[in-house]
SERO-4910 file (N, C-alpha, C, O; in steps of 0.05 Angstrom, whole numbers):
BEGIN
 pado doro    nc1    nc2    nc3   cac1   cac2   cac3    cc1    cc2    cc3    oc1    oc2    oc3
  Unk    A   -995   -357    497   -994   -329    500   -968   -321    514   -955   -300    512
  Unk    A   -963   -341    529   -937   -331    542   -914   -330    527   -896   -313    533
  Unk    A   -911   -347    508   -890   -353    481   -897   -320    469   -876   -309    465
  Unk    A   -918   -306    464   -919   -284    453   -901   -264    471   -883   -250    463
  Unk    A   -908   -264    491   -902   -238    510   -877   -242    516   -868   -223    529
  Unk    A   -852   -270    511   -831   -286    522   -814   -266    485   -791   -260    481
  Unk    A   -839   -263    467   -821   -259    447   -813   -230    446   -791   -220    441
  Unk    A   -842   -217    451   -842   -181    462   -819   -173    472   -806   -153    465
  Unk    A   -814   -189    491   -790   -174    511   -767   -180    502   -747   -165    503
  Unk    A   -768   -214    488   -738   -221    475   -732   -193    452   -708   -185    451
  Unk    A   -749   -183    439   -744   -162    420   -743   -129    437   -732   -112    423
  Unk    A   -751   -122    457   -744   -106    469   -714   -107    474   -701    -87    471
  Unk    A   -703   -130    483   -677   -129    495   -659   -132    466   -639   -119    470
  Unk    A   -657   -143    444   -649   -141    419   -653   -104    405   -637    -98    387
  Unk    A   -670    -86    411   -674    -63    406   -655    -52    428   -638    -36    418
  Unk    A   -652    -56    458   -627    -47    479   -603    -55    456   -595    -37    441
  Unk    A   -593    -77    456   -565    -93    445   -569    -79    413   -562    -93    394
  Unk    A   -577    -58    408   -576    -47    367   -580    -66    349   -575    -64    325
  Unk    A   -588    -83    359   -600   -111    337   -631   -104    330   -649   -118    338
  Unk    A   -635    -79    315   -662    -76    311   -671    -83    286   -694    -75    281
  Unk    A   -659    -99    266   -670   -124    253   -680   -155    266   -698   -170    258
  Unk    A   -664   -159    288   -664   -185    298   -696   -179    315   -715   -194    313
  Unk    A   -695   -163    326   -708   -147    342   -736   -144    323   -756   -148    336
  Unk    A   -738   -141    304   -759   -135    294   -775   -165    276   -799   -167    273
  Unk    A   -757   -182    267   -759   -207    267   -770   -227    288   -784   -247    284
  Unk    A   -763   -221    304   -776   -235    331   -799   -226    340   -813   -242    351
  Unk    A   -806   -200    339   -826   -191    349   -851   -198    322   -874   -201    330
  Unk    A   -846   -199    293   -857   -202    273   -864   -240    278   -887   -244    286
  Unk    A   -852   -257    276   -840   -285    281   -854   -287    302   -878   -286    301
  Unk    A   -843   -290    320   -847   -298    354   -866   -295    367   -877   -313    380
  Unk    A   -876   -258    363   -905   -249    384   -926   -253    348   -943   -271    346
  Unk    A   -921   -239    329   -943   -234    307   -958   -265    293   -980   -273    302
  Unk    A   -945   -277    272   -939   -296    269   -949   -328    282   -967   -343    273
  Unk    A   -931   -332    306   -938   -354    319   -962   -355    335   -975   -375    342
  Unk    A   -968   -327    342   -990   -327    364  -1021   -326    348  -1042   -330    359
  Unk    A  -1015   -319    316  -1034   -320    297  -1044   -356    299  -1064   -369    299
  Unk    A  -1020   -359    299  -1022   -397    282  -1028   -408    306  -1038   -431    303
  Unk    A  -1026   -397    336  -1036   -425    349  -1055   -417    356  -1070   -435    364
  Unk    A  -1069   -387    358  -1101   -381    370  -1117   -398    338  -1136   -413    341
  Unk    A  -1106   -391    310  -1121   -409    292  -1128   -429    301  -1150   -434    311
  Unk    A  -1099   -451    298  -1108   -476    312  -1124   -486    328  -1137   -507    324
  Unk    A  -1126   -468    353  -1143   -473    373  -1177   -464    367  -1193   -470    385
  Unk    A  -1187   -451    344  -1199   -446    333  -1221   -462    320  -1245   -464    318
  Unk    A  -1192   -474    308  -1201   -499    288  -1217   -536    304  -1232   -553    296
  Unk    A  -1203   -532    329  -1205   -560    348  -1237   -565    365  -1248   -559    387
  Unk    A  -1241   -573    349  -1275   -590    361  -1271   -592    386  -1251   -595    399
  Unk    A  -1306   -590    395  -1307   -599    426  -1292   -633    432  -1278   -641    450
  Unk    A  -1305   -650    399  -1297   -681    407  -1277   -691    390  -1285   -684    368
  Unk    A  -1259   -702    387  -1248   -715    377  -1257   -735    354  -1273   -753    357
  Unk    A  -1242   -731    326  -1257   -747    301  -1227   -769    305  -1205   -769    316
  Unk    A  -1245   -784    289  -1229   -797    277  -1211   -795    262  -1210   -775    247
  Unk    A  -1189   -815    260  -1174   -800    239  -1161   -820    221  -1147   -839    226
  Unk    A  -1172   -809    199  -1159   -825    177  -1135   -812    151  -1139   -795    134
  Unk    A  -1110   -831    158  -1091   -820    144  -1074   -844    136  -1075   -866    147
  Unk    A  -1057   -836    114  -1046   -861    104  -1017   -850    115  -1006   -832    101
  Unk    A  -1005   -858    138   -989   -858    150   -953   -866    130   -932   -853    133
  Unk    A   -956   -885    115   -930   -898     92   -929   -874     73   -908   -866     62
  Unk    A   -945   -866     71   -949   -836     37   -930   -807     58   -910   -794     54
  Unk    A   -945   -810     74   -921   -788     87   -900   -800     94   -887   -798     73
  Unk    A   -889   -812    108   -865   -827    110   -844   -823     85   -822   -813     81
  Unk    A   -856   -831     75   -846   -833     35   -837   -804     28   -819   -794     15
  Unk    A   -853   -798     39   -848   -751     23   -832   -739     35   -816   -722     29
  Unk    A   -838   -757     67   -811   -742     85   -779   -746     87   -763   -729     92
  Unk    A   -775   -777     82   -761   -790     78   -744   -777     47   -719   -774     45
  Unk    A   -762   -772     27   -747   -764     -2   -738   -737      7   -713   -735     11
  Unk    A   -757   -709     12   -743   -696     26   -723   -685     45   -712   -664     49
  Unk    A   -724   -707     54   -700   -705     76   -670   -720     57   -647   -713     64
  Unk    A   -673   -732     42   -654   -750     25   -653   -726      2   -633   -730    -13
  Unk    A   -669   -702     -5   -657   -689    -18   -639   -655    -10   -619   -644    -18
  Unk    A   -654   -652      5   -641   -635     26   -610   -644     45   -597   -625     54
  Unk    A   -601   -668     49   -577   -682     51   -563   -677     29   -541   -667     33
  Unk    A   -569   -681      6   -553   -679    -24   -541   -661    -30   -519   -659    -41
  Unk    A   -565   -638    -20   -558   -615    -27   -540   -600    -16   -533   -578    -26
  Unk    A   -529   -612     12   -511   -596     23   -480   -613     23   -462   -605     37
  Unk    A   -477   -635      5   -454   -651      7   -436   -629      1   -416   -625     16
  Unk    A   -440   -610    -25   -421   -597    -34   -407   -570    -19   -387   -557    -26
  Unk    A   -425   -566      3   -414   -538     22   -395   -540     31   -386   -562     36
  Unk    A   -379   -516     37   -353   -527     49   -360   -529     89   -380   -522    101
  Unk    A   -341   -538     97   -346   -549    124   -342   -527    141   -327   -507    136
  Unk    A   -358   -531    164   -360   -506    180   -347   -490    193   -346   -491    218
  Unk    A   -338   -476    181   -322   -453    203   -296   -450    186   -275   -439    195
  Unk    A   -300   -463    155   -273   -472    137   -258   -438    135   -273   -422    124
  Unk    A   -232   -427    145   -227   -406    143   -229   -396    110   -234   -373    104
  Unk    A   -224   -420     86   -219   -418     62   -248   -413     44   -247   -408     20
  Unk    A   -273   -415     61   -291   -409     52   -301   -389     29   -306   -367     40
  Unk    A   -305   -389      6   -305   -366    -16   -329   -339      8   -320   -316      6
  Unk    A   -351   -340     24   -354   -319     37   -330   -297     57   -327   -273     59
  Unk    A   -312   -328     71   -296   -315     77   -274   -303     76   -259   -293     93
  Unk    A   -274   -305     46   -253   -292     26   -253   -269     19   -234   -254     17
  Unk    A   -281   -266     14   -284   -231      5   -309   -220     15   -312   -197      6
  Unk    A   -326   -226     29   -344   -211     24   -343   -209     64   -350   -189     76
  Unk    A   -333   -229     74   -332   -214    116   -316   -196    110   -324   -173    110
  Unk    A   -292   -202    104   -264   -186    114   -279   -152    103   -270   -132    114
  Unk    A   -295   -149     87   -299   -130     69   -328   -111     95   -326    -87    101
  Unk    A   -342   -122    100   -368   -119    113   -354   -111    144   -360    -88    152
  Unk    A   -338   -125    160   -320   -122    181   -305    -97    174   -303    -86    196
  Unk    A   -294    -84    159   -275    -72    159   -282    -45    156   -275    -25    170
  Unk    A   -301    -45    130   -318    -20    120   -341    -13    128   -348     10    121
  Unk    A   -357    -30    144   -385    -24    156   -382     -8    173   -393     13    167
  Unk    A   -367     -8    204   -361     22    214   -357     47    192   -373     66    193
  Unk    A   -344     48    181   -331     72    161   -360     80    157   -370     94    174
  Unk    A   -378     71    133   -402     72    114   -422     76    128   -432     98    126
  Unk    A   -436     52    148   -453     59    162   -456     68    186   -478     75    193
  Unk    A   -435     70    206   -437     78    226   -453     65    251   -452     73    275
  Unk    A   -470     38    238   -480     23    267   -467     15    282   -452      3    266
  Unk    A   -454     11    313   -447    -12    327   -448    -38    313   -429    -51    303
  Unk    A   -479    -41    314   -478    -82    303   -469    -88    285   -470    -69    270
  Unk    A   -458   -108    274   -447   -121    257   -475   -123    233   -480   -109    213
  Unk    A   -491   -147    246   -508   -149    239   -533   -138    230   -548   -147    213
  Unk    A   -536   -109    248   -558    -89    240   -550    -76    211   -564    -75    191
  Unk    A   -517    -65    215   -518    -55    192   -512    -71    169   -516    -59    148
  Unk    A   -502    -94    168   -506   -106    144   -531   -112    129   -533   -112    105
  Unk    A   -556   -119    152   -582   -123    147   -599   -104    141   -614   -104    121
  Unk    A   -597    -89    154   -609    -61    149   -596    -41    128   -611    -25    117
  Unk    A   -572    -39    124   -552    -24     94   -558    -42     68   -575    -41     50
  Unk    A   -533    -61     73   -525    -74     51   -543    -94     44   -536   -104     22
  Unk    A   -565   -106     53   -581   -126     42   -607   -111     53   -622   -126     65
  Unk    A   -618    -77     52   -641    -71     64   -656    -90     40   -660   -113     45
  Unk    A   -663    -79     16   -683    -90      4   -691   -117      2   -713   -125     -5
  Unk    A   -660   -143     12   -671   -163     18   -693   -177     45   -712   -192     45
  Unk    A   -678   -163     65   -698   -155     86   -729   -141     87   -747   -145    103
  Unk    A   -729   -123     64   -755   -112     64   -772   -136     44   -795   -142     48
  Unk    A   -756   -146     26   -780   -174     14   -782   -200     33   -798   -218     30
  Unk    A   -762   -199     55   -766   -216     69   -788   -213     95   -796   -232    108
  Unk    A   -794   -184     98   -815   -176    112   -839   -181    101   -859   -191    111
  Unk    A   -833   -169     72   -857   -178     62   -873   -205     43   -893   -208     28
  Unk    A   -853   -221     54   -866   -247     55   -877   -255     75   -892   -274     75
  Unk    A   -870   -239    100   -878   -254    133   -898   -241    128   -918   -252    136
  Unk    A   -901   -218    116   -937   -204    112   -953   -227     96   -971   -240    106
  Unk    A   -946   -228     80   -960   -240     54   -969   -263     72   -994   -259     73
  Unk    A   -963   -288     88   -960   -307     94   -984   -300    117  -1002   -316    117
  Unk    A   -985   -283    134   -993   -281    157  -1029   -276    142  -1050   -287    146
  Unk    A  -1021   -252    123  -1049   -257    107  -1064   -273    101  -1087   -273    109
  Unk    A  -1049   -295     79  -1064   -307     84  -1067   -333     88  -1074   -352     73
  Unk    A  -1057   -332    120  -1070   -347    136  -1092   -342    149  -1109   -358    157
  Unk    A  -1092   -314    152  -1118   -309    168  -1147   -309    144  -1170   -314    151
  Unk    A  -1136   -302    110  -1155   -306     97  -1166   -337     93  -1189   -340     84
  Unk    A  -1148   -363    101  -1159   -392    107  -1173   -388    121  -1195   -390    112
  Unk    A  -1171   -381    145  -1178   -392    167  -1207   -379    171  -1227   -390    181
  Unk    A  -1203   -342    154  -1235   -339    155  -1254   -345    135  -1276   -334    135
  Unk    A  -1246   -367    111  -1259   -382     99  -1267   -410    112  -1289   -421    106
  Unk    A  -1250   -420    129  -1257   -442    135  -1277   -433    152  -1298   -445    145
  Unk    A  -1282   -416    175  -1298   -409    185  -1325   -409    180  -1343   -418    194
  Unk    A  -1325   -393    152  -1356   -381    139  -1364   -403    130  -1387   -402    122
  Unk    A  -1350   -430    127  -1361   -456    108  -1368   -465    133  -1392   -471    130
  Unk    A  -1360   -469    157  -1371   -483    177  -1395   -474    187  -1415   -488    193
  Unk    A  -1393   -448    187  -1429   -433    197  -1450   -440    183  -1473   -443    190
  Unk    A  -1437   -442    157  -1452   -437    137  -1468   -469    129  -1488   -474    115
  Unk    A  -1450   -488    145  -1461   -517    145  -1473   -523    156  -1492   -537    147
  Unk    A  -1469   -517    192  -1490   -520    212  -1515   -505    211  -1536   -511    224
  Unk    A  -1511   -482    191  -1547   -466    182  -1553   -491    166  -1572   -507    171
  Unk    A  -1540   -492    149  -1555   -515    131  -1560   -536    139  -1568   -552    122
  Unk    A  -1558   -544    159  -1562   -573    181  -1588   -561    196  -1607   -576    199
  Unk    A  -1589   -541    202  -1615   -536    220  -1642   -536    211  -1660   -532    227
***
């Protein structure tokens, strides 16, 4: 809970600083989000401890390829901070120069996020919806199967 209320305020002070995408991301993320997934969790955790059976090498294996393909994938990027970067060829110098003019925010960031990529931001909100859904629609299925087992046990 405190990670919730640590995120509240981090987004209050991001709404002070005109970062009211970042600001609203954190508060969606940070307080909405995370504080969903660990009251679930804690939800989900028996008074006793089961056993546990897992084949420990099968994950290893999935994580290991993933991680070996995710490496691959970034051999071809250029290196960090490369001034020659094709972003930093045309599309900063362009967003830096014209974003005061057009949009008028302070942030750099707000108004690129909020102007020039709103509608990517708005599907990216509404994936954090979609997601938060349904998690809570798992979790109140897993629920109704467990009631619904211990009636049938009695």
């Amino acid at each position: 809970m405190l990670f919730g209320i640590y995120s509240l305020l981090s987004a209050a002070v991001f709404v002070v600083l005109d970062a009211v995408d970042v600001a609203f991301t954190e508060a969606a993320v940070g307080a909405g989000i995370s504080s969903i997934l660990v009251l679930g969790a804690l939800s989900l955790i028996g008074k006793k401890q089961e056993a546990v059976h897992s084949k420990p090498l099968l994950a290893l294996i999935l994580v290991s390829v993933t991680g070996a393909m995710l490496v691959y994938g970034t051999l071809d990027l250029p290196s960090f901070g490369d001034p020659n970067a094709p972003a930093h060829q045309h599309v900063a110098p362009r967003y830096i120069n014209e974003s005061p003019k057009e949009i008028g925010v302070p942030n750099m960031v707000t108004s690129v996020l909020a102007s020039y990529r709103g509608y990517d931001t708005l599907g990216e909100v509404t994936v954090i919806f979609t997601a938060g859904i349904g998690v809570l629609a798992l979790l109140g299925r897993r629920r109704r199967q467990r009631t619904d087992s211990t009636e049938a046990q009695r």
